[in-house]
N, C-alpha and C positions, 0 to 999 in steps of 0.2 A: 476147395483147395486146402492144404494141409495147413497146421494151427504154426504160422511162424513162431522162431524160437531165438535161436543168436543166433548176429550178424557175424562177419570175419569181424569188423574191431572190437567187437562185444568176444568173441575169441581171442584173440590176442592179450587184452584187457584181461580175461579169466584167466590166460596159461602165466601172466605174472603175478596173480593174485585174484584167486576166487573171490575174495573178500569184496574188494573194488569192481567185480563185474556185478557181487550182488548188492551194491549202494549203490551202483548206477543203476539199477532198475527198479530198487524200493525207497530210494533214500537221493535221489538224485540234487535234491536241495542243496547236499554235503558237500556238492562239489568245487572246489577254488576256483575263482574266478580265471577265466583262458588269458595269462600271461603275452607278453609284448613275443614274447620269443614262441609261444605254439603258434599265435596268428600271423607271424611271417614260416611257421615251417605250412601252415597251411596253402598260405597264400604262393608260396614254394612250390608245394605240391600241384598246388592247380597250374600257375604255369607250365610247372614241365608236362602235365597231362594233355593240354591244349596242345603245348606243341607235340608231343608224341605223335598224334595225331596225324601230320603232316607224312610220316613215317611211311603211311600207310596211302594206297590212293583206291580212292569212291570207297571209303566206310564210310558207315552208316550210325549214327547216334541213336542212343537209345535215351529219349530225353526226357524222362520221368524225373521228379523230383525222388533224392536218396530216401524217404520215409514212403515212397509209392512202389512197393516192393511189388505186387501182386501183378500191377500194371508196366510194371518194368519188365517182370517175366511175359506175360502176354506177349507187350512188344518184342522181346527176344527170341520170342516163337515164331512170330508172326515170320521176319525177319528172315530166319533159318527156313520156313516154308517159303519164302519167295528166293531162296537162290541165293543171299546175300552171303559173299567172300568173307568180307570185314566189318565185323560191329564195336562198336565201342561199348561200354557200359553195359555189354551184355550180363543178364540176373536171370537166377535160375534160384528153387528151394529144392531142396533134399526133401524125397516125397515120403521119409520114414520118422524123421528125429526134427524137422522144420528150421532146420538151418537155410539159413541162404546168405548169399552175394555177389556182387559183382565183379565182373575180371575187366580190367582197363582195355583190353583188344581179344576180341575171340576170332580166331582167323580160321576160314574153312582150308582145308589140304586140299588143294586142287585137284578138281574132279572126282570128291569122293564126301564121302558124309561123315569125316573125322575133323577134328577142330584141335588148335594150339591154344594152348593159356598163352598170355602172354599180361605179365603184370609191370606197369611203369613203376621205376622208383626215381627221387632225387638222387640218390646216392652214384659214387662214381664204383663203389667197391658192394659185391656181394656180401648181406650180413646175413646173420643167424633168424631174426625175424622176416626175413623177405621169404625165406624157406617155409617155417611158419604160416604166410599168409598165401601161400602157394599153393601149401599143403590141403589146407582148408578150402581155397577156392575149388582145387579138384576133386574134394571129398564131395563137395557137393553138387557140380556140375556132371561129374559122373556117376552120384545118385540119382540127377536130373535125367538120366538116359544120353547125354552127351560122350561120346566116343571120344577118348581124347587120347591125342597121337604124341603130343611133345608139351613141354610147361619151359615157360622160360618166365626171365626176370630181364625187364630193356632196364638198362643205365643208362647214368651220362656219360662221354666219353671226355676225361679228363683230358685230354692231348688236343681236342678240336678249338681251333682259331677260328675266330669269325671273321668272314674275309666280304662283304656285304649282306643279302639275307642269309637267315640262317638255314643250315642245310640239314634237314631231319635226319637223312641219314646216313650224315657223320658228327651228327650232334649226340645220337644214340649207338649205342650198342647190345647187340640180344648175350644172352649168356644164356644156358640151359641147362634146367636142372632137374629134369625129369628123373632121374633115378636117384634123386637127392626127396623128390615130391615123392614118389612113390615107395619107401623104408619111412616115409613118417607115418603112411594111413594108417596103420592100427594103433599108434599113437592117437594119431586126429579121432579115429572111433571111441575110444576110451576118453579122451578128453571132454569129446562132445556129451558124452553120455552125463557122466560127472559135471558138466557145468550146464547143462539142463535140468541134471537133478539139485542143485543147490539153488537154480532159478525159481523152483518153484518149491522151496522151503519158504515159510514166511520167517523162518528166526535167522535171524544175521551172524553166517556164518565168524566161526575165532580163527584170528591168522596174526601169526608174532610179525610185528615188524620189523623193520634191516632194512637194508642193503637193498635188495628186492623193490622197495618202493620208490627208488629212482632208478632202476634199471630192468630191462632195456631201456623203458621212457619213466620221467617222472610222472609220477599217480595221482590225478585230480583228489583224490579223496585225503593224501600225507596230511594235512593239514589236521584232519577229522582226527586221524588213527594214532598219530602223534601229538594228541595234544599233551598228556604225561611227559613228554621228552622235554628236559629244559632247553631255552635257547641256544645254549651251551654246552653240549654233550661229547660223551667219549665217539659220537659219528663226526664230530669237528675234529677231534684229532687223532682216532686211529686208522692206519688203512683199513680198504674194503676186505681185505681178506683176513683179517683177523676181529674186527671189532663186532662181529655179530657173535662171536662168540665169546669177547669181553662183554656185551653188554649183558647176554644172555647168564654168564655168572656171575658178575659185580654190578649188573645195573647201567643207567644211564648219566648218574651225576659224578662227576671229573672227580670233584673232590670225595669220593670214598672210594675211589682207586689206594689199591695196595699197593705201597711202595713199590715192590717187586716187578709190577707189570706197567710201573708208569712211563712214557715214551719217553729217547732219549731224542739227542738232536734238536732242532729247533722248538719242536713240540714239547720235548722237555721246558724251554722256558715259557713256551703257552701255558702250561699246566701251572708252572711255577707263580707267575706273575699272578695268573689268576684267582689262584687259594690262597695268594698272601695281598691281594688286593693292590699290589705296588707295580709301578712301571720297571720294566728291566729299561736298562741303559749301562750300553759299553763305549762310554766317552773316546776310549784311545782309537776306539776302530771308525767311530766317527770323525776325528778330527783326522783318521787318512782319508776316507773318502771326501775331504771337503778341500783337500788339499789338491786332490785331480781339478776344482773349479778353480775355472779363473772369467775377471768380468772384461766384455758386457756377456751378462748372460742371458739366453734365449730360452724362455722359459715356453717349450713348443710339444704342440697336441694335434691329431689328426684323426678324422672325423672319416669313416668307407662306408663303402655299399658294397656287399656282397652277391650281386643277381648270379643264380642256378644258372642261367639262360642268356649269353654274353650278351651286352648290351651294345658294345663298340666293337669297333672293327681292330683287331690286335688283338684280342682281349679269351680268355678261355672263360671256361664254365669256375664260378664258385672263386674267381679274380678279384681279389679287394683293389676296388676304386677308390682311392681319395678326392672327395668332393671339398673339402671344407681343411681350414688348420686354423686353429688361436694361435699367436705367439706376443709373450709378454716379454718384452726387454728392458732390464737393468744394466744403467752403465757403471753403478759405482755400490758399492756394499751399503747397505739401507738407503740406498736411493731408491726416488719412485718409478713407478712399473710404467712403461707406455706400450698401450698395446693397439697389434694389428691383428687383421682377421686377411683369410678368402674363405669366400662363398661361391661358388658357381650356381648362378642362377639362371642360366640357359639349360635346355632339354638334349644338352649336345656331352661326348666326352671330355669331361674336365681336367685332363689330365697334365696337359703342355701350359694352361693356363697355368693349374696348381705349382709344375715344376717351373714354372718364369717367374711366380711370384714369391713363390720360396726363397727362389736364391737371391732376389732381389731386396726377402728382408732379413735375412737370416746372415748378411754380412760375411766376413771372412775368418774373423777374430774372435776370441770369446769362447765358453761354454753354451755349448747347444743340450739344456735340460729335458729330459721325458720321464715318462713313468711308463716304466716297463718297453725298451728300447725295442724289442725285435720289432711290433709292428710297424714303427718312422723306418727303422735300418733296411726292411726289407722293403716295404714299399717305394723308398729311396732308392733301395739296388737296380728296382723294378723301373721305377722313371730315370735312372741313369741310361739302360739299356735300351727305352723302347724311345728317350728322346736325346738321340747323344750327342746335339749342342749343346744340353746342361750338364753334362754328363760327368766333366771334371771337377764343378762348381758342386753340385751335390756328391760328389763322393768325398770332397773337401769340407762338408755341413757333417755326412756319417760321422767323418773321422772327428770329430768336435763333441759328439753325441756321449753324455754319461748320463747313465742309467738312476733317477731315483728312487726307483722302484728295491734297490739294492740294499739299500740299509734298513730297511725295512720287512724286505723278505729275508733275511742273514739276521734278524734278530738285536740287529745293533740297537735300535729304540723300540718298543713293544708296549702298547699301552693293555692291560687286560680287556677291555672293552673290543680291541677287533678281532678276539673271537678265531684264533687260529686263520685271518685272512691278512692279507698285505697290498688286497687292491686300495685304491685313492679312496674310495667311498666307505670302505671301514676304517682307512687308518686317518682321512681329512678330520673327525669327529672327535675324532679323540685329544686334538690339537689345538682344536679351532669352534668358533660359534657359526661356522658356514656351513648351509645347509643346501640339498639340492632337492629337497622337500616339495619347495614352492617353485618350483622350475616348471616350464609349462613342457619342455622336453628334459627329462631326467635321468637319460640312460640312454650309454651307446646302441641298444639295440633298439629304444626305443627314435634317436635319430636315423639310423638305417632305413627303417621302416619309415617312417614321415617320408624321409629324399625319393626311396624307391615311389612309394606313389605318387611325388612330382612328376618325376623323373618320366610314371605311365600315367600320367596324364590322369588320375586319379582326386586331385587338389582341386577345388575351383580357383578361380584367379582370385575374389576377391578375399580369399583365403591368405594368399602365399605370402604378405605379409608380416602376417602372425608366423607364418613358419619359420621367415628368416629371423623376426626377430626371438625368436625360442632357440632355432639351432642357435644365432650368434652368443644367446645370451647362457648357450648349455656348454662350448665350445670352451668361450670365455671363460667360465669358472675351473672349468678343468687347469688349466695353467695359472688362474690365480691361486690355487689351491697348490700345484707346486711350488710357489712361491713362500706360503705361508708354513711348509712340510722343511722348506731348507731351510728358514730362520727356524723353528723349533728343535730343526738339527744342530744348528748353530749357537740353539742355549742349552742344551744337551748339554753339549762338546763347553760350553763357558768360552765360545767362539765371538 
């Protein structure tokens, strides 16, 4: 059998950077550890592929582990010699240059010996790398001797409600892109060739970094290849379209930027605060935004789940669920905070729960606090419309809703340390000695991910809680940390 060579994501991986397809196979140590947010696009992907699946009726799996190449082709021969319509996982190698991969669904054309690609993605919209991996699959499936009549790319179908099980086929949609697949192959030939010949150099190839090594996807190896870059770089505060080639002729450190080309707008006073070491502060614009509050104030945070794959009945693909809110309430100007949670802790839609307890503490009076308004305002809109006995009572919480996310991305208080960002987690630090360090969940995306494999049933029980008391206790600090953002606005301002 021919000498395997690269996979499609070992392809994909090179057409963004030769460099990082050859650490990943000489140097793989390099690699950053797999982040909160690839292991849910993973675990993303897999669900939609299982369901894909249903799409189809009597395919057949090809159930070889992903590193059993050889025997996964076998099987796909085998397969295609006994008559088989639809295979999943079918693998095939290019019998010239030793590529190979698998296509998520190989569909025979009825009554004849030609086959469809057919590649699942998560995504609801055709992008530029689904093309890409397309392309590649049919480079090498029609080097495999495979006749291939049509290539398509299945989505999700952004518009589909879940109305009890889910319905494969109107949960996906085919798109086709065969004449999109077929103006890349002499691309894909020359690719492949070039990034099998840099496979088998032993010196590591040179490639400038940019821009490039977070996109399409961020690159396991940035860490490696950027260690020269300080934490603080002209990539934090110029756009993508220009700062590769600011860096490329002034470098990467902020401070031996030319006057000339130094950014204006809010970025201007990133730059500024941070070469002179000092906090900006614009007292007068602070004390109008302080002047929209009035108490008791409802210091309030909400915790979602995003499932590809609707979980509840209403509900579409990629629908943020609210499962969970902290909210801290002050009735008087330095009084103290008392706070309430919800949790939903059943494997059911929590949604009529969430919106009866909301309005139950969220009162009628008062500023209702967030950081960074649209996602309360909209999920709000969302449970106004899908539960409309609360429906007047929560559009009556929106309209209470100020934003503190505002003085903060507008530049009004700015500490050098957050680094051209104005989320809560760079700008809590710089105010305050609270840390979300020692949190046993410390990140929205990392509570996402926890709830989702409640939610499937992934948790053992005598687990869960430690879970609740992590979310309650990662919730919680999100709104005690807006508490402690508006007193420091408040001695800004000599409030």
């Amino acid at each position: 059998m021919t000498k395997l060579t690269i996979s499609k994501s070992q392809y994909i991986k090179g057409l963004q950077c030769p460099k990082a397809l050859w650490l990943s196979r000489h140097s793989k140590d390099l690699a950053s550890e797999v982040a909160q947010t690839k292991q849910a696009l993973f675990d993303t992907g897999r669900d939609i592929g299982d369901a894909a699946r249903g799409y189809f009726a009597n395919g057949v799996l090809v159930a070889n582990e992903y590193w059993e190449t050889e025997g996964a082709v076998e099987a796909t021969e085998q397969y295609t010699q006994n008559g088989e319509g639809v295979i999943f996982e079918a693998a095939a190698i290019h019998p010239s240059n030793g590529c190979h991969a698998r296509i998520d669904i190989l569909k025979r054309v009825e009554n004849s010996n030609q086959w469809d690609l057919i590649e699942v993605k998560g995504s609801t919209k055709l992008k530029d790398p689904h093309i890409d991996d397309v392309s590649f699959q049919y480079h090498v499936f029609n080097g495999a001797g495979y006749e291939i009549r049509k290539c398509y790319v299945m989505l999700v179908n952004s518009d589909y409600i879940r109305n009890g099980k889910i319905d494969p086929q109107k949960l996906f949609k085919l798109e086709e892109i065969t004449n999109k697949v077929l103006a890349k192959q002499s691309e894909v030939d020359t690719a492949t060739r070039q990034l099998n010949s840099i496979l088998v150099d032993q010196t590591e190839p040179k490639e400038l970094i940019g821009v490039k090594c977070s996109t399409p996807f961020e690159c396991d190896y940035k860490n490696y290849c950027w260690v020269d870059v300080p934490d603080y770089s002209v990539y934090d505060v110029f756009s993508k379209s220009k700062v590769d080639e600011i860096a490329s002729q002034h470098g990467f450190d902020i401070k031996a930027l030319p006057d000339q080309i130094k950014p204006t707008g809010t970025k201007a006073i990133d730059v500024q605060s941070y070469i002179e070491g000092e906090t900006h502060v614009d007292a007068p614009a602070i004390s109008d935004f302080l002047r929209q509050i009035s108490y008791p104030i409802y210091y309030l945070d909400y915790e979602t789940i995003v499932p590809a794959i609707p979980m509840f009945d209403g509900t579409k693909p990629y629908q943020q669920i609210p499962f969970q809110f902290s909210v801290h309430i002050q009735h008087t100007p330095n009084g103290d905070l008392t706070h309430h949670e919800f949790l939903h802790k059943d494997r059911s839609d929590p949604r009529r729960a969430f919106a009866e307890k909301l309005v139950d503490l969220c009162g009628d009076t008062g500023t209702v606090l967030v950081y960074n308004q649209s996602l309360e305002k909209t999920r709000n809109k969302e449970l106004a419309q899908d539960f409309p006995e609360y429906a007047s009572a929560i559009q009556a919480i929106n309209a209470r809703i100020v934003d503190l996310l505002e003085p903060f991305r507008k530049r009004w208080l700015y500490h050098p340390d957050q680094r051209s960002s104005a989320s809560i987690k760079a700008v809590l630090p710089c105010f305050s000695d609270l840390s979300y360090e020692n949190l046993g969940i410390g990140s929205g995306e990392e509570a996402m991910l926890q709830y989702k494999n409640f939610i499937a049933g992934n948790i053992p029980e005598y687990e869960l809680e430690d879970l609740w008391k992590n979310l309650s206790a990662y919730c919680e600090q999100d709104t005690r940390a807006m508490a402690i953002l508006l007193d420091a606005l408040k001695q800004q301002a000599h409030e």
